[in-house]
TORKOL-4160 file (C-alpha; in steps of 0.2 Angstrom, whole numbers, padded with zeros to 4 digits, m for minus):
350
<pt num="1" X="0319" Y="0074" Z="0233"/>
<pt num="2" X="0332" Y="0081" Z="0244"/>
<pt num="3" X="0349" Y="0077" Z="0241"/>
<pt num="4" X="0354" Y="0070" Z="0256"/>
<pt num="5" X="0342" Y="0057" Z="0256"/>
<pt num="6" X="0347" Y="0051" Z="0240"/>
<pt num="7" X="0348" Y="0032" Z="0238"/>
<pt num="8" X="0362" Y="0022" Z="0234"/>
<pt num="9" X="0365" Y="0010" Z="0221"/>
<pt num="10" X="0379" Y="0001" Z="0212"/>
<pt num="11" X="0376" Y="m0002" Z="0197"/>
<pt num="12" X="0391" Y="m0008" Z="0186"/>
<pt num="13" X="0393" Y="m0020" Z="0171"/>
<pt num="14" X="0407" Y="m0030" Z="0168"/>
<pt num="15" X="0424" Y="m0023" Z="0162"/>
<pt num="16" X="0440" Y="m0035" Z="0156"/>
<pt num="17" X="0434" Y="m0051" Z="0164"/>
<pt num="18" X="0431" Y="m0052" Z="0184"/>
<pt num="19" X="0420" Y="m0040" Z="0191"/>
<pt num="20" X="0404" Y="m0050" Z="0188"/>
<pt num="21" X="0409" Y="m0065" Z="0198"/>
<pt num="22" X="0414" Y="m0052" Z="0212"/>
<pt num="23" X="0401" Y="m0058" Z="0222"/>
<pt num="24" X="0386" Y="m0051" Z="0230"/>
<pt num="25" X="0390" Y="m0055" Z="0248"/>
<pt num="26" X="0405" Y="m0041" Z="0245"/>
<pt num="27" X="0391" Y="m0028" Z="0240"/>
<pt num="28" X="0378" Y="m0032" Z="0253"/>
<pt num="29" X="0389" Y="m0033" Z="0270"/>
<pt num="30" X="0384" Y="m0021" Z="0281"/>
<pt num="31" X="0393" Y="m0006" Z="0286"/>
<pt num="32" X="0404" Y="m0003" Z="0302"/>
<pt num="33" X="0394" Y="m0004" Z="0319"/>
<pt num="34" X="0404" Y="0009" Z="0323"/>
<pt num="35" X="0416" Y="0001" Z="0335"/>
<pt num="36" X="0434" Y="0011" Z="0330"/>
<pt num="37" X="0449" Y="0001" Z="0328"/>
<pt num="38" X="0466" Y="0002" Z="0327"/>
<pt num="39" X="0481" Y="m0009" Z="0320"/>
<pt num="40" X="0496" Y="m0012" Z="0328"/>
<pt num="41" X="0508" Y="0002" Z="0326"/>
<pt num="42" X="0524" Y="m0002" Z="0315"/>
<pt num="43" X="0541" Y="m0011" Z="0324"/>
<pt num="44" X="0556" Y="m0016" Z="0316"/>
<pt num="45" X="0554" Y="m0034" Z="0310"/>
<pt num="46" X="0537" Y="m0035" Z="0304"/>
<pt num="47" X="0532" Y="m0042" Z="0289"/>
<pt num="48" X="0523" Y="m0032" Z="0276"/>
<pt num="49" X="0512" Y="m0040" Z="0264"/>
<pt num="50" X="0516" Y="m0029" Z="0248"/>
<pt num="51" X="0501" Y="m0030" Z="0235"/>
<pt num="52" X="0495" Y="m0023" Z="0219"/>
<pt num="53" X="0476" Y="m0019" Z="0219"/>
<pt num="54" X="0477" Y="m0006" Z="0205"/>
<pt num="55" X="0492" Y="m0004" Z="0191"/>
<pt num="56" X="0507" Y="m0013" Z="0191"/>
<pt num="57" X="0522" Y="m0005" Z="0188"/>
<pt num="58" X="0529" Y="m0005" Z="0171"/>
<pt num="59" X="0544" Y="m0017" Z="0174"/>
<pt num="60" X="0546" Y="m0029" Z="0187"/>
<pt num="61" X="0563" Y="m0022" Z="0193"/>
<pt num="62" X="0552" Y="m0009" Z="0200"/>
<pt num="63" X="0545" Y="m0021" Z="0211"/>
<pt num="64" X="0562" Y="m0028" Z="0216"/>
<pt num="65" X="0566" Y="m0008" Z="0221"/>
<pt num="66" X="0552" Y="m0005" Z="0230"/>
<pt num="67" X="0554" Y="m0021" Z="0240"/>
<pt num="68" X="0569" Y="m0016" Z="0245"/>
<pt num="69" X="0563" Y="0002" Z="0251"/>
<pt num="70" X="0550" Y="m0008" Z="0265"/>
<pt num="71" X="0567" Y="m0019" Z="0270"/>
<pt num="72" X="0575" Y="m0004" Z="0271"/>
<pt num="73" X="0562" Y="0004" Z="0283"/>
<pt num="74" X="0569" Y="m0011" Z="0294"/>
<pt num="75" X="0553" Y="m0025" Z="0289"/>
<pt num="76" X="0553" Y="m0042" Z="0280"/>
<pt num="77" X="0542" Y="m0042" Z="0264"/>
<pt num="78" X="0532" Y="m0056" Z="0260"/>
<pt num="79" X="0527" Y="m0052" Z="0242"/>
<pt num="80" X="0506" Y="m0056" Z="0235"/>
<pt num="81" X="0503" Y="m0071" Z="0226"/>
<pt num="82" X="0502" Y="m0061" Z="0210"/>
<pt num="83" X="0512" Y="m0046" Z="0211"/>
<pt num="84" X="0521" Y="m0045" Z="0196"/>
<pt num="85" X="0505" Y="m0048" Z="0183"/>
<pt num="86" X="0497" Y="m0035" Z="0172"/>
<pt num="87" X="0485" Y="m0035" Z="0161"/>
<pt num="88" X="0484" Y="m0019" Z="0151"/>
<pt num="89" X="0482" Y="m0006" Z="0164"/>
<pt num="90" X="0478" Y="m0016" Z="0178"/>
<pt num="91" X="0490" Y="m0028" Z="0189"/>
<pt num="92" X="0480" Y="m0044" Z="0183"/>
<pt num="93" X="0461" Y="m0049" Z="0183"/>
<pt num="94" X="0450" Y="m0044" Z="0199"/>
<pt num="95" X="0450" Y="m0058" Z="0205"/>
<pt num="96" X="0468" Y="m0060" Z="0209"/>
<pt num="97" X="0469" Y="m0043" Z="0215"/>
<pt num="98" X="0458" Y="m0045" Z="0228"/>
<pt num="99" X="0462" Y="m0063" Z="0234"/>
<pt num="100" X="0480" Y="m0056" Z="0236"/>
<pt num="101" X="0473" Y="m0041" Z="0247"/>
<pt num="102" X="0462" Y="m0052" Z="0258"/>
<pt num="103" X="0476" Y="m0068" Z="0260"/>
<pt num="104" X="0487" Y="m0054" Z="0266"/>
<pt num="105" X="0473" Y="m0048" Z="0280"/>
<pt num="106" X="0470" Y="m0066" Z="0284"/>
<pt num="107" X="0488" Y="m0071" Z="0286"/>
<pt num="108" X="0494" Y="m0072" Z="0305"/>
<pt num="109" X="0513" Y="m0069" Z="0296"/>
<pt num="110" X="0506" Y="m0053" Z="0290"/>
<pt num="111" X="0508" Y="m0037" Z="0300"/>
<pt num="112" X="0504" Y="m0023" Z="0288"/>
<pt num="113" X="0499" Y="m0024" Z="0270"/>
<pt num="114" X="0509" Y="m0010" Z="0260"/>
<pt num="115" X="0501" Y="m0006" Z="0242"/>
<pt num="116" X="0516" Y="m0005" Z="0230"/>
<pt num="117" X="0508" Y="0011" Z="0217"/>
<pt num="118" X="0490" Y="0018" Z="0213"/>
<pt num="119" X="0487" Y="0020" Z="0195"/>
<pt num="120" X="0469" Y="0012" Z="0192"/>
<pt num="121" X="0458" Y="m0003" Z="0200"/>
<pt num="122" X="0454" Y="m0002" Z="0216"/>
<pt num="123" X="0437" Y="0001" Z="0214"/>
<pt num="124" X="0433" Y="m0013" Z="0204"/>
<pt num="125" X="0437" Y="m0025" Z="0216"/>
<pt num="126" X="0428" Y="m0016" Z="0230"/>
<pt num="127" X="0414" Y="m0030" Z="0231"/>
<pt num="128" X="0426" Y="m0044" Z="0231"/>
<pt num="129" X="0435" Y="m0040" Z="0249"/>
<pt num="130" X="0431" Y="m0050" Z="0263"/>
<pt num="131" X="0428" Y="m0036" Z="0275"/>
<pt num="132" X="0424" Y="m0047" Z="0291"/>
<pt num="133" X="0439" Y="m0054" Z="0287"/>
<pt num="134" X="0449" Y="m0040" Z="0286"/>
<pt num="135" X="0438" Y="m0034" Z="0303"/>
<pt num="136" X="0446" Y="m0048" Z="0312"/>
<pt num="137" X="0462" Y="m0044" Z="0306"/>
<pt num="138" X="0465" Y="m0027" Z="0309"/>
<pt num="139" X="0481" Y="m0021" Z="0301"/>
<pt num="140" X="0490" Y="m0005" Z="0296"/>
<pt num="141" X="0484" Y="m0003" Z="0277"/>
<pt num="142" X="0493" Y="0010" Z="0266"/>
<pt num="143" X="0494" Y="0020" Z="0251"/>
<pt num="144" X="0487" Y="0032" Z="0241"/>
<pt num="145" X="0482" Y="0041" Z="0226"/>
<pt num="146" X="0469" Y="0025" Z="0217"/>
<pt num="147" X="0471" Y="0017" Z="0234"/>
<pt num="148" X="0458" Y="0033" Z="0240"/>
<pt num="149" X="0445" Y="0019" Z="0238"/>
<pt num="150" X="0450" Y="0006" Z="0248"/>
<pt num="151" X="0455" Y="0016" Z="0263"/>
<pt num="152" X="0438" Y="0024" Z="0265"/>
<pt num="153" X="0428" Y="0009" Z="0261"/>
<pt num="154" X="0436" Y="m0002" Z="0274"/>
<pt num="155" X="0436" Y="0011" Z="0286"/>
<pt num="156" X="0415" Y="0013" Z="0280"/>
<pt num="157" X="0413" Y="m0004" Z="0283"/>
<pt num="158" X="0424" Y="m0012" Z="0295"/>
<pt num="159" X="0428" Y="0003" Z="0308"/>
<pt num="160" X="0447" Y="0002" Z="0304"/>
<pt num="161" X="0460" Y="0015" Z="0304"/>
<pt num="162" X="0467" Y="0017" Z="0286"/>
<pt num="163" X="0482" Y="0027" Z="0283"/>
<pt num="164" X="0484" Y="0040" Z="0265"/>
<pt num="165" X="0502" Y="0039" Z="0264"/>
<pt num="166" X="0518" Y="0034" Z="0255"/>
<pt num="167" X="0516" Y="0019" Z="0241"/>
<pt num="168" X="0529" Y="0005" Z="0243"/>
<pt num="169" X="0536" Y="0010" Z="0225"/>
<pt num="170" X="0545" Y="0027" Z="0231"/>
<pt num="171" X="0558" Y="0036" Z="0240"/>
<pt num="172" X="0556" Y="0041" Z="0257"/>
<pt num="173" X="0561" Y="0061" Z="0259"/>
<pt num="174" X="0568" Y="0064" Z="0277"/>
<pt num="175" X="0550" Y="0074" Z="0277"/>
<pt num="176" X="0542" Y="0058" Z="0275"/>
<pt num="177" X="0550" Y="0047" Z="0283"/>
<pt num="178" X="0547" Y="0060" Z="0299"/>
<pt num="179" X="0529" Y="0058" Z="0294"/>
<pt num="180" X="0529" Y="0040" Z="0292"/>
<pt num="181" X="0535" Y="0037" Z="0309"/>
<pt num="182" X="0527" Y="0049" Z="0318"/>
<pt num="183" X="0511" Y="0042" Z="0314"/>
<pt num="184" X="0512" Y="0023" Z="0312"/>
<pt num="185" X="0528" Y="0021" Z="0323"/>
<pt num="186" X="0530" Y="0030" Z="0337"/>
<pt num="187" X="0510" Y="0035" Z="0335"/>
<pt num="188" X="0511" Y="0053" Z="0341"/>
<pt num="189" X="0495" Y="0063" Z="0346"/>
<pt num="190" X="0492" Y="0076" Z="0348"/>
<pt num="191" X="0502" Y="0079" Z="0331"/>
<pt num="192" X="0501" Y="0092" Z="0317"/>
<pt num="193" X="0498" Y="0084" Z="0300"/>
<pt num="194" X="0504" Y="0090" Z="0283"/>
<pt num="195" X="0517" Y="0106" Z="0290"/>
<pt num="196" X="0528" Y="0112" Z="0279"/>
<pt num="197" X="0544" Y="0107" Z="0278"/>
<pt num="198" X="0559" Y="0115" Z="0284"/>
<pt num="199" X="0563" Y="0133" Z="0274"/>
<pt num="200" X="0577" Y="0142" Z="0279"/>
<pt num="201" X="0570" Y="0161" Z="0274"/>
<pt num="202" X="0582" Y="0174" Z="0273"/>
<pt num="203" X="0584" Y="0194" Z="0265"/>
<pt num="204" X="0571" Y="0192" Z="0250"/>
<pt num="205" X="0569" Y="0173" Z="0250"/>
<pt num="206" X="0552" Y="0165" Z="0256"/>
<pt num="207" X="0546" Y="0149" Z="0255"/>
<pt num="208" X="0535" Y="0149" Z="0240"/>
<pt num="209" X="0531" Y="0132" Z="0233"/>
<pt num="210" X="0523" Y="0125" Z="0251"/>
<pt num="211" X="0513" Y="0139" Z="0255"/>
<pt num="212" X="0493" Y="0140" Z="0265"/>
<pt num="213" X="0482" Y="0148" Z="0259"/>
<pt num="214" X="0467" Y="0149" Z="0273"/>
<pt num="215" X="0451" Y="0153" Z="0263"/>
<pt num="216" X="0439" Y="0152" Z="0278"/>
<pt num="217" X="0445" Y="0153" Z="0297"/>
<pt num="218" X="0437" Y="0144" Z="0312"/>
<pt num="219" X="0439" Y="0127" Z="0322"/>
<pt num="220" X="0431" Y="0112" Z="0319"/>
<pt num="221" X="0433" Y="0094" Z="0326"/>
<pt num="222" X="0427" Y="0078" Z="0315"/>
<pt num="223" X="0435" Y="0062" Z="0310"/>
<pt num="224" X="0446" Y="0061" Z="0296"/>
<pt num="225" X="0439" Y="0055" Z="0278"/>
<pt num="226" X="0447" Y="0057" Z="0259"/>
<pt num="227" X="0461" Y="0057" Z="0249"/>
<pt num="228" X="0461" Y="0058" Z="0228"/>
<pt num="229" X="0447" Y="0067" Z="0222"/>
<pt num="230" X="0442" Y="0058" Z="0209"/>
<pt num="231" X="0442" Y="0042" Z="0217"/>
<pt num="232" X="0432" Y="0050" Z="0230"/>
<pt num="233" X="0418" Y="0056" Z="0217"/>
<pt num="234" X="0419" Y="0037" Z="0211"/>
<pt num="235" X="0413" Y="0032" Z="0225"/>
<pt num="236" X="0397" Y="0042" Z="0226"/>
<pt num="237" X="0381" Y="0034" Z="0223"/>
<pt num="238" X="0389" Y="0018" Z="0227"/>
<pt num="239" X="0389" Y="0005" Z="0243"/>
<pt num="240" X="0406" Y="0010" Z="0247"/>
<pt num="241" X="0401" Y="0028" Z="0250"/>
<pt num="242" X="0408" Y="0035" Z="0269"/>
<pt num="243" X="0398" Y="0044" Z="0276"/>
<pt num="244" X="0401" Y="0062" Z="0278"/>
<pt num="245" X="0392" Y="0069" Z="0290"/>
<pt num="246" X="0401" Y="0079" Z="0302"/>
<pt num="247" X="0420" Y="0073" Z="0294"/>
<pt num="248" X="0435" Y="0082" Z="0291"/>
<pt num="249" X="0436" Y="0081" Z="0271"/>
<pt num="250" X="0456" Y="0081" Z="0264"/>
<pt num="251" X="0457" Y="0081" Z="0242"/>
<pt num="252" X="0471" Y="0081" Z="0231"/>
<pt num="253" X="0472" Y="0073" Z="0214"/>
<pt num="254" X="0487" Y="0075" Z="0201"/>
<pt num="255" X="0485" Y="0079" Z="0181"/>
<pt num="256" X="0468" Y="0088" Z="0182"/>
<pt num="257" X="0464" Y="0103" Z="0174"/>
<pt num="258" X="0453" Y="0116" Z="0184"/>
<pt num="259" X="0438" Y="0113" Z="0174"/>
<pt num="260" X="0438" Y="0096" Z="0178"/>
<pt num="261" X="0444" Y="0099" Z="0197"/>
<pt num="262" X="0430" Y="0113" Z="0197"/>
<pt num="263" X="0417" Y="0098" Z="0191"/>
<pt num="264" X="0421" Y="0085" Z="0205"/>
<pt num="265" X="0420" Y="0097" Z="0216"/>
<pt num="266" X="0405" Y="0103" Z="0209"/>
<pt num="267" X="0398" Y="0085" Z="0211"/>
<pt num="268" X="0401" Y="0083" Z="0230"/>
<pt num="269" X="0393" Y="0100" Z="0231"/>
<pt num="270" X="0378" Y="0095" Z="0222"/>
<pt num="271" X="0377" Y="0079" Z="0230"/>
<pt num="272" X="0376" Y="0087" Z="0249"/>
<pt num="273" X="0394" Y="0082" Z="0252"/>
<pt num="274" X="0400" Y="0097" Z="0254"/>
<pt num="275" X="0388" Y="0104" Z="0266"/>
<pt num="276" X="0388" Y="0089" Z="0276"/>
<pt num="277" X="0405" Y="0093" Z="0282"/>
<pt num="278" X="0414" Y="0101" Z="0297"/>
<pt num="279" X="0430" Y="0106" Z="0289"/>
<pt num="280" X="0440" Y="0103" Z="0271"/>
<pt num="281" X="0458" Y="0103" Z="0271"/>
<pt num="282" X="0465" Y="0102" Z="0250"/>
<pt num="283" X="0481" Y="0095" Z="0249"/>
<pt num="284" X="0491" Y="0099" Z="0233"/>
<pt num="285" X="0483" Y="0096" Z="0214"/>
<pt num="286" X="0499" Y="0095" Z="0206"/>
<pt num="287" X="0503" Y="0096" Z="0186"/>
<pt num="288" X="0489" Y="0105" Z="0185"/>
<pt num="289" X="0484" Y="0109" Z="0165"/>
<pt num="290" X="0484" Y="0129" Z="0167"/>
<pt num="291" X="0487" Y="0134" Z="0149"/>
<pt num="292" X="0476" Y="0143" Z="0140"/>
<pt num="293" X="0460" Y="0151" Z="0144"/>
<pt num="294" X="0457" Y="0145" Z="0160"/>
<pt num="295" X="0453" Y="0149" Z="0181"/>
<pt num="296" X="0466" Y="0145" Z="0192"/>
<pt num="297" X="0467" Y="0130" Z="0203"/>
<pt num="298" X="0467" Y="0143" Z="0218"/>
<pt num="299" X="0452" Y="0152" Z="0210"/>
<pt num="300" X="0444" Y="0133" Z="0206"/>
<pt num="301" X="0445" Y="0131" Z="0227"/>
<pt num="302" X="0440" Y="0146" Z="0233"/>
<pt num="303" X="0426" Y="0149" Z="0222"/>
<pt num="304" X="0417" Y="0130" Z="0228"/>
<pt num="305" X="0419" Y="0131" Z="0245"/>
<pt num="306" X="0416" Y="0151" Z="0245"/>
<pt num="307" X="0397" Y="0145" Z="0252"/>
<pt num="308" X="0403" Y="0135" Z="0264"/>
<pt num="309" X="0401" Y="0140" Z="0283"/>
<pt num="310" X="0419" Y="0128" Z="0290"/>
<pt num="311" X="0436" Y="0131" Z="0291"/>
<pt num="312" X="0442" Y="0127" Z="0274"/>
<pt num="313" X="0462" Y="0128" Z="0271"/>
<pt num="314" X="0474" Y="0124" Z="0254"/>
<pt num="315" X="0491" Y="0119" Z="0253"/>
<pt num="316" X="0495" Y="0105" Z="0266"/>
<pt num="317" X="0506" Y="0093" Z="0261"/>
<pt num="318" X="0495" Y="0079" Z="0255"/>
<pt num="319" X="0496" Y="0070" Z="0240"/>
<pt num="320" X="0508" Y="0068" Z="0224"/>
<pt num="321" X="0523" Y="0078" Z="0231"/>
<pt num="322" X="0539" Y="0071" Z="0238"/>
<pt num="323" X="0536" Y="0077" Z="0254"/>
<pt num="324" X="0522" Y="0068" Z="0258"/>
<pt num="325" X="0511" Y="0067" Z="0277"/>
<pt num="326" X="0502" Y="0052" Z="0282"/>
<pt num="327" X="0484" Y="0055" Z="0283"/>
<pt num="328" X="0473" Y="0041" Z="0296"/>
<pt num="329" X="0457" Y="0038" Z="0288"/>
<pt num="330" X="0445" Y="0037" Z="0300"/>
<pt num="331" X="0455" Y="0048" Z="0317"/>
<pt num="332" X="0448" Y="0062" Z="0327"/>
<pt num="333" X="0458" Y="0077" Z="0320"/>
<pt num="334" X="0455" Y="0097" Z="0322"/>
<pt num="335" X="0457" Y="0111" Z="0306"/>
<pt num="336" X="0461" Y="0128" Z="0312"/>
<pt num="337" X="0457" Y="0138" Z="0300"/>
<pt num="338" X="0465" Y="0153" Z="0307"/>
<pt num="339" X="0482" Y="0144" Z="0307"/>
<pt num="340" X="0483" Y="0131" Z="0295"/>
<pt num="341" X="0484" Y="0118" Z="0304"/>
<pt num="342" X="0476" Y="0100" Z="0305"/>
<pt num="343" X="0479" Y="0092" Z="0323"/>
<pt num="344" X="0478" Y="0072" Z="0327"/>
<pt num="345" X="0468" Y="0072" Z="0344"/>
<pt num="346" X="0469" Y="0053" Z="0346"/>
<pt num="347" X="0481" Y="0037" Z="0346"/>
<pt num="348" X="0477" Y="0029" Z="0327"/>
<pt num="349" X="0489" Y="0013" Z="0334"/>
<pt num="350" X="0489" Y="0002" Z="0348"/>
């Protein structure tokens, strides 16, 4: 059988309580009809509805800190049902997770829904969204790391713009408080995504730490899907899969050493992901475990996309850095991959 027609299945057995009464409807709503749509960009005053569909964070004066850095972004904050519960490594069972992510997309008080951390979660309670619901409720929706999975199932199933950005539970740099409103405030487009920052070079100083690295040149168009690498290969085999045909493709993950990074990566390839593509863009894989006897990260990228006949660039800044892009899941972008750059070619709010 060729890869690409693979079938998809879910198959999953229940894990701490929850996911078996997620509900078949969940799993069996159909994908997107393909009808794009675009939340309303960002204005002073709105409230965000802060949620915690993976981890928690460890004490609940975290939660009071990153409340106060939305407020601080000029919003009001009206806080999930059951934010501050954990149980073990998860913030509470799956089933309050995912009522507080869908009361915050049915609520007309509700502008934007803010995830306060990743951690681990979101794919358990994947079949327990109500995505007409969140369909008819089209709001800006943003995080990242274990968040990777929500942002690409909704976009897969509901057509919506999701944004790979900032978690509520952080510090805005100037860089990404640039990036944040450039994207979801002021809604630029044309706009490069992921530059650099600032580096002031001078007689033998260089920036070094936010370099590219262009491992294949060329242009290429395609609409925007990914984020953590590990929650992408989650996905696969699944109902939640995106589609990947023709995408622009954009990984990072945190703590993986490049064997591991060189076996998801492997995956994609042998599941056809990778040649299904038009473009991949790696943001940064930071902590990597680099002792010992071992390839390079660098070595790790190059070698599994060496086949691959797109533009393909490293170093953008995506992912678990401080300076961090926003990233619309879903939006027509361009990768040139003679330059380094990847370009937002259309409005991703209205």
């Amino acid at each position: 059988m060729e890869r690409r027609t693979l079938i998809k299945s879910l198959v999953a057995a229940p894990l701490i309580g929850g996911l078996a009464a997620a509900g078949s409807a969940g799993v069996s709503a159909a994908p997107s009809t393909g009808e794009l749509l675009r939340p309303a960009r960002l204005r002073r005053g709105m409230t965000i509805g802060l949620v915690t569909p993976a981890s928690n964070a460890w004490e609940d004066e975290d939660i009071r800190f990153a409340i106060d850095v939305v407020k601080s972004l000029g919003f009001e904050v009206k806080e999930g049902a059951n934010l501050y519960q954990r149980t073990q490594y998860l913030a509470g069972p799956d089933a309050a997770r995912a009522e507080d992510f869908n009361r915050m997309f049915a609520d007309p008080e509700v502008d934007a829904v803010f995830c306060l951390r990743g951690g681990y979660g979101t794919p358990r309670i994947l079949p327990m969204l109500d995505y007409e619901t969140i369909r008819q409720n089209p709001k800006v929706l943003l995080g990242y790391s274990d968040i990777t999975a929500l942002l690409n199932a909704i976009h897969e199933r509901c057509g919506l713009i999701t944004f790979h950005g900032p978690i509520a539970a952080q510090n805005f740099t100037d860089y990404t408080l640039e990036e944040f409103s450039k994207v979801l405030v002021r809604g630029e487009y044309p706009a490069r995504l992921g530059e650099a920052p600032p580096f002031e070079s001078s007689p033998g100083r260089v920036e070094r730490r936010n370099r590219v690295t262009r491992f294949r040149g060329g242009r290429a168009r395609g609409r925007l899907i990914g984020g953590n690498l590990t929650l992408m290969c989650s996905l696969l085999g699944t109902p939640f899969e995106p589609d990947f045909r023709d995408k622009i493709l954009f990984l990072e993950d945190i703590g993986e050493a490049p064997y591991r990074i060189d076996r998801m990566l492997t995956q994609l390839w042998l599941a056809g992901k990778l040649d299904e593509v038009n473009g991949i863009v790696f943001g940064k894989f930071t902590d990597a475990e680099t002792s010992g006897n071992t390839f390079s990260v660098e070595h790790v990228l190059r070698e599994r996309s060496a086949g691959l006949e797109v533009p393909v660039v490293r170093g953008l800044m995506i992912g678990h850095v401080d300076d961090q892009t926003v990233v619309p899941v879903g939006a027509m972008a361009e990768l040139d991959g003679d330059t380094g750059a990847l370009i937002l070619q259309e409005p991703v709010v209205s």
